[in-house]
VOBA-1610 file (N, C-alpha, C; in pm, whole numbers, padded with zeros to 5 digits, always signed):
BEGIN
Unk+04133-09636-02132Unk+04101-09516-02061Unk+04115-09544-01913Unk+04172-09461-01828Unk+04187-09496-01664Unk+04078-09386-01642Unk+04052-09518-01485Unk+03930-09455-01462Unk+03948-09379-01341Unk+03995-09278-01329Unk+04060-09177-01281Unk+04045-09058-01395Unk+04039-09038-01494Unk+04022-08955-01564Unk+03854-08909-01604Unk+03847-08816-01557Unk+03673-08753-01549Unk+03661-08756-01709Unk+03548-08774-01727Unk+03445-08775-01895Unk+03426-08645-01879Unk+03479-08600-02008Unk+03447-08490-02017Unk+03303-08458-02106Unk+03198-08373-02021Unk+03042-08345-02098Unk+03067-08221-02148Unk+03028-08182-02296Unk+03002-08069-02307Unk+02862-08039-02347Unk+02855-07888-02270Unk+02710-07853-02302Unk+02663-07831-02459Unk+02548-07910-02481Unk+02490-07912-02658Unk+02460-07774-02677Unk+02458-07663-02619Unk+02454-07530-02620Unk+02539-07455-02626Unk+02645-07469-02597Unk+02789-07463-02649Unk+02855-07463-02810Unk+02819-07590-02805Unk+02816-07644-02916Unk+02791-07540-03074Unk+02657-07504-03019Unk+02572-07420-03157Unk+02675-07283-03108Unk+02657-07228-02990Unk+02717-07104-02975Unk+02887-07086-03078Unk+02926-07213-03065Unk+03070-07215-03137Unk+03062-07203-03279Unk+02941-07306-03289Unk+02932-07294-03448Unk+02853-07152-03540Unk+02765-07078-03431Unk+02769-06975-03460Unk+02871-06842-03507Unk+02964-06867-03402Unk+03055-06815-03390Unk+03149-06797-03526Unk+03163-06943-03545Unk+03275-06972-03649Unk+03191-06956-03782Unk+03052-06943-03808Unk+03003-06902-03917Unk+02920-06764-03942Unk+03024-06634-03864Unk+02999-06553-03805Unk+02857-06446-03790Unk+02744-06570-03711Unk+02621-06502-03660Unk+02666-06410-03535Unk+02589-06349-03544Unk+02521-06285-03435Unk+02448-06350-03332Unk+02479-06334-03176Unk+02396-06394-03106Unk+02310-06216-03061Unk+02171-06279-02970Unk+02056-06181-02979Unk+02125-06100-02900Unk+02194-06078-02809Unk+02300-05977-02729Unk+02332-05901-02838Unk+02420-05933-02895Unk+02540-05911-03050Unk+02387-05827-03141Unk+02298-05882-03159Unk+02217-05823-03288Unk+02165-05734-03174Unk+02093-05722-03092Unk+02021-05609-03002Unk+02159-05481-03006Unk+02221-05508-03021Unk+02381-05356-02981Unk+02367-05302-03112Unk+02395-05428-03213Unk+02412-05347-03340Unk+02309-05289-03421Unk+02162-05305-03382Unk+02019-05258-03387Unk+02036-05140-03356Unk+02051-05122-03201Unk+02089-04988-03126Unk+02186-04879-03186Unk+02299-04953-03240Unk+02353-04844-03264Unk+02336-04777-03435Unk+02237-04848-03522Unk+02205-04823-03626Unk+02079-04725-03597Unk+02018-04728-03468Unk+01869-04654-03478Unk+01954-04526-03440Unk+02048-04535-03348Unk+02133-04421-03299Unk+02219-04311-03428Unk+02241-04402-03479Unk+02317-04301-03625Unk+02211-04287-03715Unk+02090-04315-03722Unk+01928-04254-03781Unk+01901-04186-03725Unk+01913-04161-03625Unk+01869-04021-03530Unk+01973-03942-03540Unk+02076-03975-03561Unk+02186-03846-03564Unk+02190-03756-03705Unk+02107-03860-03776Unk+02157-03828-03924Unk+02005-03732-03930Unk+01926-03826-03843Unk+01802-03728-03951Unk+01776-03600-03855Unk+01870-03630-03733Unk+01890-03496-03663Unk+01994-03345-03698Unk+02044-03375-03797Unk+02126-03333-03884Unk+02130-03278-04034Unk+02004-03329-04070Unk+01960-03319-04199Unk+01964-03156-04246Unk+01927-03084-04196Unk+01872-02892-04217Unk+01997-02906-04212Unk+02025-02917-04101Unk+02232-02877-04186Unk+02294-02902-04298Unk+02278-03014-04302Unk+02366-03054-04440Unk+02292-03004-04558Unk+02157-03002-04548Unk+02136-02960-04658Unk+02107-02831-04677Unk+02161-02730-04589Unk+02173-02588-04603Unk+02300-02568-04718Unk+02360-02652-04646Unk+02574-02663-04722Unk+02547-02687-04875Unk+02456-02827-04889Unk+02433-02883-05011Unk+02358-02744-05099Unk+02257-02690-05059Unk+02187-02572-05128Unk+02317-02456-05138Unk+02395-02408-05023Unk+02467-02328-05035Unk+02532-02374-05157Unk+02620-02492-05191Unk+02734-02478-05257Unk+02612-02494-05421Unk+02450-02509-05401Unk+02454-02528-05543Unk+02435-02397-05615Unk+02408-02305-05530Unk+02339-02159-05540Unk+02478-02095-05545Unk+02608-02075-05496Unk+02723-02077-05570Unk+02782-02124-05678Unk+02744-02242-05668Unk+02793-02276-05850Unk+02692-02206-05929Unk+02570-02199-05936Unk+02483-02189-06044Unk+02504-01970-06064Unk+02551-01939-05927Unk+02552-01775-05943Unk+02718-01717-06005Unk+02774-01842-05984Unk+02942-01837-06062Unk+02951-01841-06256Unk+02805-01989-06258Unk+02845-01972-06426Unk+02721-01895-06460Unk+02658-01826-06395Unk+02543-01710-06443Unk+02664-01587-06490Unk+02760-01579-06407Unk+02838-01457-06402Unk+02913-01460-06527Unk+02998-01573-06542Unk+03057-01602-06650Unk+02988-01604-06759Unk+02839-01683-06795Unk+02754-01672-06897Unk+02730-01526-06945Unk+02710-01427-06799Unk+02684-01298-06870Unk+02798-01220-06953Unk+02887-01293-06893Unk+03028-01222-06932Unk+03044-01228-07112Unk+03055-01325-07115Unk+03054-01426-07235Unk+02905-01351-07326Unk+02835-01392-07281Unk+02689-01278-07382Unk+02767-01174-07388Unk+02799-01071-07324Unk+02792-00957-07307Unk+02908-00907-07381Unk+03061-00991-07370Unk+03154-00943-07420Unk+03209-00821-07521Unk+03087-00818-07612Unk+03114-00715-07761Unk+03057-00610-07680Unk+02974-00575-07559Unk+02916-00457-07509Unk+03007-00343-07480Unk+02929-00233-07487Unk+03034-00128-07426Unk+02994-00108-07270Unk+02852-00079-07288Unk+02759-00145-07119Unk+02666-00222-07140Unk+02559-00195-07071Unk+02496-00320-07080Unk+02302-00242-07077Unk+02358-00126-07132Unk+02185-00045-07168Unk+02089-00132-07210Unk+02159-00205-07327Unk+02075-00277-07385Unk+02054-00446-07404Unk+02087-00474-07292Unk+02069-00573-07224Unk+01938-00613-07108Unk+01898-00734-07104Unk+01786-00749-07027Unk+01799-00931-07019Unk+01695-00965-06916Unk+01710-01119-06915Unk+01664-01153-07020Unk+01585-01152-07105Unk+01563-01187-07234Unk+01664-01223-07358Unk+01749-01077-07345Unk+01868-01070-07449Unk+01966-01209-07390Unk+01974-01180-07290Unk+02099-01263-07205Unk+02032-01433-07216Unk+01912-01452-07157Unk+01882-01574-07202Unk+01887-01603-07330Unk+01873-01547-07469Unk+01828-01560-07609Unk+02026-01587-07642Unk+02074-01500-07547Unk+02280-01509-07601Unk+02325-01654-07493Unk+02243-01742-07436Unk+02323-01841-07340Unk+02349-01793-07228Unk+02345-01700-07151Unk+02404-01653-07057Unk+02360-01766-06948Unk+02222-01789-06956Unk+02198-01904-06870Unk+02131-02056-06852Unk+02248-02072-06951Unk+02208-02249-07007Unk+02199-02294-06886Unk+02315-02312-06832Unk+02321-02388-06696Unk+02198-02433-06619Unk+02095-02305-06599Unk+01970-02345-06564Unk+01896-02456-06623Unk+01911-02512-06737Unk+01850-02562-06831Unk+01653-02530-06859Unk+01622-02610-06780Unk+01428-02580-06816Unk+01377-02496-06710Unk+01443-02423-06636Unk+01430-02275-06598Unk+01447-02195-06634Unk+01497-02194-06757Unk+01481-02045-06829Unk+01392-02069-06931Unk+01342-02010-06963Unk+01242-01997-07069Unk+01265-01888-07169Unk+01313-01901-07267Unk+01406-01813-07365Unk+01315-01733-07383Unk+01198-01800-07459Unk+01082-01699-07550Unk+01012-01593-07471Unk+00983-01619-07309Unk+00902-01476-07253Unk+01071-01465-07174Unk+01157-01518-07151Unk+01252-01418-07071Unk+01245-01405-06937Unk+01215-01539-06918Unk+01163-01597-06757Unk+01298-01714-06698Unk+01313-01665-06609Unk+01431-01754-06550Unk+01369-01777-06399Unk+01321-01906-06328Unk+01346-01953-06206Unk+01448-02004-06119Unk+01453-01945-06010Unk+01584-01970-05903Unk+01592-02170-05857Unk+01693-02141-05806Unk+01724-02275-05760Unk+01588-02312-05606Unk+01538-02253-05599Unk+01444-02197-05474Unk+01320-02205-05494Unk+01243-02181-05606Unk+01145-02138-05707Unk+01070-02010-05717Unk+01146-01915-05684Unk+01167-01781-05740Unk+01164-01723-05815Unk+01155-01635-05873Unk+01172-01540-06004Unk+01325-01471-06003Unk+01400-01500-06079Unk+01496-01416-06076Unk+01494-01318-06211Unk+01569-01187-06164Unk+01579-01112-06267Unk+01645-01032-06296Unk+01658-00995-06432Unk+01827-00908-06488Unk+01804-00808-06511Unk+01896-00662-06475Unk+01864-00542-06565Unk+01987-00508-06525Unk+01982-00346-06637Unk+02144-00312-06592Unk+02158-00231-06495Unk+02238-00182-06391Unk+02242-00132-06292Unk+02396-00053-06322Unk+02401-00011-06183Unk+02525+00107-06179Unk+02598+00031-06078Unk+02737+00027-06109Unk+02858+00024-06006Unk+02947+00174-05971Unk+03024+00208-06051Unk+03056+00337-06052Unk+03038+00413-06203Unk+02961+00365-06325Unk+02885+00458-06376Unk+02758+00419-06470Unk+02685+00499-06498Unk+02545+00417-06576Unk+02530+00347-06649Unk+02475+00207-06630Unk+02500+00086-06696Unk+02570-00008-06708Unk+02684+00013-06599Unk+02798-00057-06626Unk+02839-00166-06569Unk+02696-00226-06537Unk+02692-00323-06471Unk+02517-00438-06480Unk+02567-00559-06504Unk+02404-00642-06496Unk+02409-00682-06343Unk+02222-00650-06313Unk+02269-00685-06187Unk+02174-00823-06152Unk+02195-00899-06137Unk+02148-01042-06144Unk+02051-01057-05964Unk+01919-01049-05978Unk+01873-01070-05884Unk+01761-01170-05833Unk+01858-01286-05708Unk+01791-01389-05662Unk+01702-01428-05526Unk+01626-01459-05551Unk+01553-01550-05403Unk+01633-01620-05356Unk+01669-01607-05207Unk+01727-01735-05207Unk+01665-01750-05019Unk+01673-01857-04943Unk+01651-01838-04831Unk+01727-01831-04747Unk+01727-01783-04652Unk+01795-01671-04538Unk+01946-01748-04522Unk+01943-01853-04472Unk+02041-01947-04462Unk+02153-01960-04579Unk+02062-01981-04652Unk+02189-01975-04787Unk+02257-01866-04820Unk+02185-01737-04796Unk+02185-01638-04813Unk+02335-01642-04733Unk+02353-01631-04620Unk+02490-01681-04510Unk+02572-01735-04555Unk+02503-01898-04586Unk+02639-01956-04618Unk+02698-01908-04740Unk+02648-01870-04827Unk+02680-01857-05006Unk+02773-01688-04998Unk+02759-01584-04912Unk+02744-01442-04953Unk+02892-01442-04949Unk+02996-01497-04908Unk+03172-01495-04927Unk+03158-01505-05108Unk+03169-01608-05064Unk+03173-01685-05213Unk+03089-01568-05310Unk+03025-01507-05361Unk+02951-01463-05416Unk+03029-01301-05432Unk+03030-01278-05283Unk+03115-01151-05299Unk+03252-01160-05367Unk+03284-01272-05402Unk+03399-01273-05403Unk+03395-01294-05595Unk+03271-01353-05651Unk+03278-01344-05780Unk+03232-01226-05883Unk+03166-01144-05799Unk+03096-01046-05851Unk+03128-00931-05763Unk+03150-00776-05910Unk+03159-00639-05833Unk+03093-00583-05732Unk+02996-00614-05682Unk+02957-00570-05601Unk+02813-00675-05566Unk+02763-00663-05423Unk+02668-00719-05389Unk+02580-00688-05278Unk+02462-00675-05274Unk+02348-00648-05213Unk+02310-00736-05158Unk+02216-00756-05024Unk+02101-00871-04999Unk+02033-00758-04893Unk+01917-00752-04943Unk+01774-00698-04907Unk+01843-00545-04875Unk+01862-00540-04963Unk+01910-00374-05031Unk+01968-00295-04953Unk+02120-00382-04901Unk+02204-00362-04830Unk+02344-00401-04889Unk+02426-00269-04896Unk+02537-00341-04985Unk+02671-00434-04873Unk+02688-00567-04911Unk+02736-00590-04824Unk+02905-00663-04880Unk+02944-00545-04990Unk+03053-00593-05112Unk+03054-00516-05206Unk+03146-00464-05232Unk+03159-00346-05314Unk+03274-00312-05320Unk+03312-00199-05435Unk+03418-00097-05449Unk+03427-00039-05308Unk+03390+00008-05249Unk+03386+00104-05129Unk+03331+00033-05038Unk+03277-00114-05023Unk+03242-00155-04886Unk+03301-00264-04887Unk+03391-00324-04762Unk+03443-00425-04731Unk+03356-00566-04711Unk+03356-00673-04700Unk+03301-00777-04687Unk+03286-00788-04528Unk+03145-00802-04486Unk+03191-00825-04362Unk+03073-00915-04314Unk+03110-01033-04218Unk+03046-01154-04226Unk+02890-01078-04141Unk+02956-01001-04001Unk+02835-00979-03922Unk+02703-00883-04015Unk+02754-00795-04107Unk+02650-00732-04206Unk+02603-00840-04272Unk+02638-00896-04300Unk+02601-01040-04380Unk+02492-01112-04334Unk+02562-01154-04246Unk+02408-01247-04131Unk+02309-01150-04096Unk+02317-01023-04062Unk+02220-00953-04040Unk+02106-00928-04141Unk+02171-00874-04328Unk+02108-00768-04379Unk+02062-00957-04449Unk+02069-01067-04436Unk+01995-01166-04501Unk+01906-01211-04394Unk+01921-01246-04283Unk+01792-01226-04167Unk+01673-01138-04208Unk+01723-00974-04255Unk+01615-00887-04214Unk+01535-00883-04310Unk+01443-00974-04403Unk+01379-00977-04470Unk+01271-01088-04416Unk+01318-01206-04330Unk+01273-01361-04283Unk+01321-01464-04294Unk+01263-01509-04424Unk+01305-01615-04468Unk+01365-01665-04583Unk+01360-01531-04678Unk+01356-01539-04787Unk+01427-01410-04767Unk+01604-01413-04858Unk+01659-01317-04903Unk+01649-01270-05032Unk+01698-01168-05070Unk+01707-01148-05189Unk+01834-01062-05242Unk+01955-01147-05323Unk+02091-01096-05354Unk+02070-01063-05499Unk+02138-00943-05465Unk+02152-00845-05598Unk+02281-00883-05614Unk+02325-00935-05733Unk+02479-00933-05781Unk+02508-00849-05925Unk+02593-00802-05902Unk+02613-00683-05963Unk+02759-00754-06077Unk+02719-00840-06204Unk+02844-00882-06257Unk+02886-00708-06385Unk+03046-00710-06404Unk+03038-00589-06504Unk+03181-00673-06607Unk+03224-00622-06682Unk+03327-00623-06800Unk+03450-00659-06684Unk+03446-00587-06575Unk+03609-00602-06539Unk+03594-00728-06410Unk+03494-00777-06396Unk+03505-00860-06274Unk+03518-01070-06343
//
């Protein structure tokens, strides 16, 4: 070795930092950021929550008011209207399995996705009886997000006894948000399923 050539010292702190490195820890810099930014996407998320789970309720209160429609369809098929029809008959024919231990066949009791009472009778579209009209609790919000969709499976539709879908009334979003507001918190959609829808 010439002694002209400096010894090279390395720091024993170094050392661990490398071997950290290469056995890929975290140094307390490195873990304090990624702490931070995990408390940061917990706050975003649980700042976020009523939203998503407006969407999540919306799309289940659409599915469950899609195969109610179809179930009635299906009961109902041999009808000429639906005089003699009621939630009872319709629960006792399947109309609403889907619910499963919310309906209660024997008194003819069906609870909403909400915990509501919902309930069936026959109603009028354009003539007597010629239509079941399926009516739910639902809350205000869902009421919004769900009422396209809904109008769009059934002849006609109501919320807080406002038609906002029909033979003769167009769909229209701003009646929508309004006539499910003007009750509080709690809407209530009349869906009107018949033979031709």
């Amino acid at each position: 070795m010439n002694k002209n050539t400096p010894i090279k010292r390395t720091n024993p702190y170094s050392r661990i930092v490398r071997r950290r490195k290469e056995k890929g820890e975290l140094s307390m810099i490195e873990a304090a950021a990624v702490m931070a930014g995990a408390a940061l996407l917990a706050l975003i998320v649980y700042q976020g929550r009523g939203y998503v789970m407006d969407r999540i309720h919306a799309h289940q209160f659409k599915s469950e008011a899609q195969l109610f429609r179809s179930g009635i369809q299906d009961a109902t098929s041999a009808d000429i209207d639906f005089s003699g029809e009621s939630l009872t008959t319709l629960a006792q024919n399947h109309a609403f399995d889907s619910a499963g231990s919310r309906i209660n066949v024997a008194s003819g009791t069906l609870t909403g996705i909400f915990g509501g009472s919902v309930s069936a009778a026959p109603g009028t579209v354009s003539s007597a009886n010629d239509a079941m009209v399926l009516t739910y609790p639902v809350p205000a919000t869902v009421c919004t997000l769900a009422a396209g969709a809904i109008a769009g499976a059934y002849t006609m539709v109501k919320v807080n006894n406002t038609t906002v879908s029909g033979p003769s009334t167009t769909f229209n979003g701003t009646t929508v948000g309004q006539a499910c507001a003007s009750a509080g918190a709690t809407a209530s959609i009349a869906m009107y399923a018949t033979h031709g829808n």
